[in-house]
C-alpha positions in Angstrom: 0.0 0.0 0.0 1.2 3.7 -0.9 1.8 5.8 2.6 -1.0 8.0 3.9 -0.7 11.7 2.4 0.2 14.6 4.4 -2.0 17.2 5.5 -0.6 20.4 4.3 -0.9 22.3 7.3 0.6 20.0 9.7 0.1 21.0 13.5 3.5 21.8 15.2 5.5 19.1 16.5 7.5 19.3 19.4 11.0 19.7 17.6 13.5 17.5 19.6 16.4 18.6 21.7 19.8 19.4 20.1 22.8 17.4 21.3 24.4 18.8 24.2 27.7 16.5 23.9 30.3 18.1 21.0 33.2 16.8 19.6 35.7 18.5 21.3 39.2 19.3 18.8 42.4 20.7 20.1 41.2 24.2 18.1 37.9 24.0 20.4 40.1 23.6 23.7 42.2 26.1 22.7 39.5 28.5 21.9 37.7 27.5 25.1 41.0 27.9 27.5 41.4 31.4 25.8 37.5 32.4 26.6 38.0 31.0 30.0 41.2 33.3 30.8 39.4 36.3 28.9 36.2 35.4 31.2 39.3 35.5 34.1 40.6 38.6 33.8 37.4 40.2 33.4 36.2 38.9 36.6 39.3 40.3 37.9 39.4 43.6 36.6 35.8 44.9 36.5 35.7 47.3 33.3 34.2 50.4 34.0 32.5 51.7 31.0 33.1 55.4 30.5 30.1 57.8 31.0 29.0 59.6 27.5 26.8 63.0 27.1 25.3 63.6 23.8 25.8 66.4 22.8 24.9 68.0 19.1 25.3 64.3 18.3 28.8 63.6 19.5 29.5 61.9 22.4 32.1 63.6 24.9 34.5 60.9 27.5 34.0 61.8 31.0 36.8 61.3 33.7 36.6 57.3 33.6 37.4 56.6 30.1 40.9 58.8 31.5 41.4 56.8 34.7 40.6 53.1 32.9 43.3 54.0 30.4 45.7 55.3 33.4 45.0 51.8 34.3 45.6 50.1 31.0 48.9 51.8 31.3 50.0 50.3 34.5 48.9 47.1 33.4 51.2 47.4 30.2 54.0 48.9 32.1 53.4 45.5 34.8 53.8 43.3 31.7 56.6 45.0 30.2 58.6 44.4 33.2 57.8 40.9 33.6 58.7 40.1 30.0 61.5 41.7 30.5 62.3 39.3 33.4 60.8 36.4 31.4 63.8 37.5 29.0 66.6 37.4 31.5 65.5 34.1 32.6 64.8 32.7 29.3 68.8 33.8 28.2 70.2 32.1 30.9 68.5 29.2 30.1 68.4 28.8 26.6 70.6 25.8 26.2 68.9 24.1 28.9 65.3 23.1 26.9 65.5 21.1 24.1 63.2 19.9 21.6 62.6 16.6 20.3 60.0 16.4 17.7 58.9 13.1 16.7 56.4 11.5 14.0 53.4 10.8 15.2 53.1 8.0 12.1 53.8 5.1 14.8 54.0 4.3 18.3 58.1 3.7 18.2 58.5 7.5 17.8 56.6 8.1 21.0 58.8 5.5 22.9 61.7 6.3 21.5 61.4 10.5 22.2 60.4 9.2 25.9 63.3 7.4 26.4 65.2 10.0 25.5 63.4 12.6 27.5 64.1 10.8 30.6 67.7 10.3 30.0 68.2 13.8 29.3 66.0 15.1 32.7 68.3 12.5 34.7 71.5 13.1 33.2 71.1 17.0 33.2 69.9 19.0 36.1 67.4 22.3 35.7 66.6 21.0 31.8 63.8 21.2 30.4 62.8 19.0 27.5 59.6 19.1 25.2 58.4 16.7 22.9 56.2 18.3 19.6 55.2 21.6 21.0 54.4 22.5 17.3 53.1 19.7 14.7 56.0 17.6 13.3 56.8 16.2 10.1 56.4 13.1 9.0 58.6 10.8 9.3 60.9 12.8 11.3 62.9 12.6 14.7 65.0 15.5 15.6 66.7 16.4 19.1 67.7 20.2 19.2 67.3 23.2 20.7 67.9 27.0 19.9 71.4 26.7 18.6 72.3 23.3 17.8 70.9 20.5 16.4 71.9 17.2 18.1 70.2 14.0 16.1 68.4 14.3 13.0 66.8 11.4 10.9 64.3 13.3 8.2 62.1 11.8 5.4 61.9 8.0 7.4 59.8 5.3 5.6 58.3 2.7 6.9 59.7 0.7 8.8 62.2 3.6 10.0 65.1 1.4 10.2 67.6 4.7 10.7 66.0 4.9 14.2 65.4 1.8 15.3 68.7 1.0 14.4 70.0 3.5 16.8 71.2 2.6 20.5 69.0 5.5 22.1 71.2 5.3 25.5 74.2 5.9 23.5 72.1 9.0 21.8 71.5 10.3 25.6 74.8 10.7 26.1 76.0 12.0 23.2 73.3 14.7 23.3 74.7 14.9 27.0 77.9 15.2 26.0 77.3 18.4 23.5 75.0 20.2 26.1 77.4 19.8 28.4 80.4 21.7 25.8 78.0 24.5 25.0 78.9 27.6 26.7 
């Protein structure tokens, strides 16, 4: 049998609820851990809005648009200072964090840069050592940091016999070694 037809005014329908669970991406975290310090500082800062007069349709600033921006200023002038300091700090300490950036095509890349990463944190005190703080490139495993370049295999196919070939204790302490000699 052929299906029933349809009125053409059909009498509203509740319309069901939309899905409250997302798919949540690293862009959405990002985007939500940047509302959520915006939302932060707000709360911490109350913004005063400055107080307007029309006038012969213009509007003229009162005294508060003056002292939130002698405000703004201070803030600046807080950050300045502590970048500054962020500087110094981050000078000093320069050779001491390294990067290893590692494929994330298979598993032995992930072993292999932790490895690593926890020979170089027990061999040298005070470093500080990152693995893909940017997205790496395929087929790649690189130990560096600002001004050298330690270990570099680039272009690996599969099965990456380049680094699995390596002894990765042996790499430890020749990375060791060269942090060590850097002045």
């Amino acid at each position: 049998m052929a299906p029933k037809k349809k009125p053409n005014n059909p009498a509203p329908s509740p319309s069901p609820l939309p899905a409250t669970s997302r798919r949540v991406t690293r862009s959405f975290a990002a985007a939500a851990a940047k509302r959520q310090a915006e939302s932060e500082s707000a709360a911490q800062e109350p913004a005063k809005k400055p107080k307007t007069a029309a006038r012969k349709g213009k509007a003229k600033v009162s005294d508060g648009g003056q002292e939130k921006s002698k405000a703004m200023e201070a803030v600046k002038e807080e950050v300045k200072s502590s970048d500054d300091a962020t500087e110094h700090a981050h000078e000093s300490s320069v050779s001491q964090k390294v990067v290893i950036e590692a494929c994330k095509q298979c598993n032995s890349f992930k072993t292999r840069a932790l490895h690593v990463k926890d020979g170089l944190e027990k061999s040298v005190p005070g470093i500080t050592v990152e693995i893909n703080p940017v997205k790496p490139r395929r087929g790649c495993f690189e130990i560096r940091n600002a001004n050298q370049i330690f270990l570099s295999l680039l272009d690996m196919q599969r099965p990456f016999t380049r680094m699995k070939n390596l002894d990765m204790d042996q790499v430890v302490q020749d990375v060791v070694q060269k942090i060590q000699a850097l002045p």
